[in-house]
N, C-alpha and C positions, 0 to 999 in steps of 0.2 A: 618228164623233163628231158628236152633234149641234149645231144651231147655238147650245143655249141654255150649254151646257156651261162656255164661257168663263163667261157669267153666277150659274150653277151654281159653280163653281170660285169666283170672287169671294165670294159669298155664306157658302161655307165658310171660306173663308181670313179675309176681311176682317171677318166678322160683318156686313156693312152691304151694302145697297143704295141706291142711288138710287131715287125713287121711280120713275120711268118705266121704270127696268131690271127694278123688284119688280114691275110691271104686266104688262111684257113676259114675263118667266118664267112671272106665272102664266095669261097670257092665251094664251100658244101650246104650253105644253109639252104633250108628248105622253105615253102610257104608259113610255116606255122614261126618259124624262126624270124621270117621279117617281120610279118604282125607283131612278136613280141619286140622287135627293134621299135618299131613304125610307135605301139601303145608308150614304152619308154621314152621316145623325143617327143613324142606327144605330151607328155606328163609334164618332161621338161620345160618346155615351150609354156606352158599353161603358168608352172610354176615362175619361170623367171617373168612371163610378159603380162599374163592374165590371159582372160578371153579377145578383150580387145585387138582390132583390128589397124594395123597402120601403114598406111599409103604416104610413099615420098617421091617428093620428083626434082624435075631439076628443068629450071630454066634460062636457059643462054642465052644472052644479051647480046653479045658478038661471037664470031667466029675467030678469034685471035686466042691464042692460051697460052701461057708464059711454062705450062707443065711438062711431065712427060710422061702420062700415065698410060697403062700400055692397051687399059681398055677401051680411052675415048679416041672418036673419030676426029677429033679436034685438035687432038694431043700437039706440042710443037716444033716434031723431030716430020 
């Protein structure tokens, strides 16, 4: 087991890091350390959504948007 594990483990359980502990994982982990991040949000993922697959989209009727979100091209600023 490696040393970031404890940290690893934290992160899954608690949802939260420290900032210096979220620097430390991603400044030293190794290959074997991401797989076991990558198998964890994997499990996650299965656990909250299932297997299933879901596709969303979006379709614009006009180009006018009363919004002001900072990620659409559309936005009204």
């Amino acid at each position: 087991m490696g040393a970031l594990r404890p940290l690893i483990e934290k992160l899954h359980n608690e949802r939260t890091l420290a900032h210096g502990e979220f620097v430390r994982m991603l400044a030293e982990r190794n290959p074997e350390d991401s797989e076991y991040m990558r198998s964890l949000a994997q499990k996650t993922a299965i656990d909250s959504y299932g297997r299933d697959i879901y596709l969303r989209g979006l379709i614009e009727f006009t180009n006018y948007c009363r919004d002001d979100c900072l990620y659409s091209v559309i936005r009204n600023s």
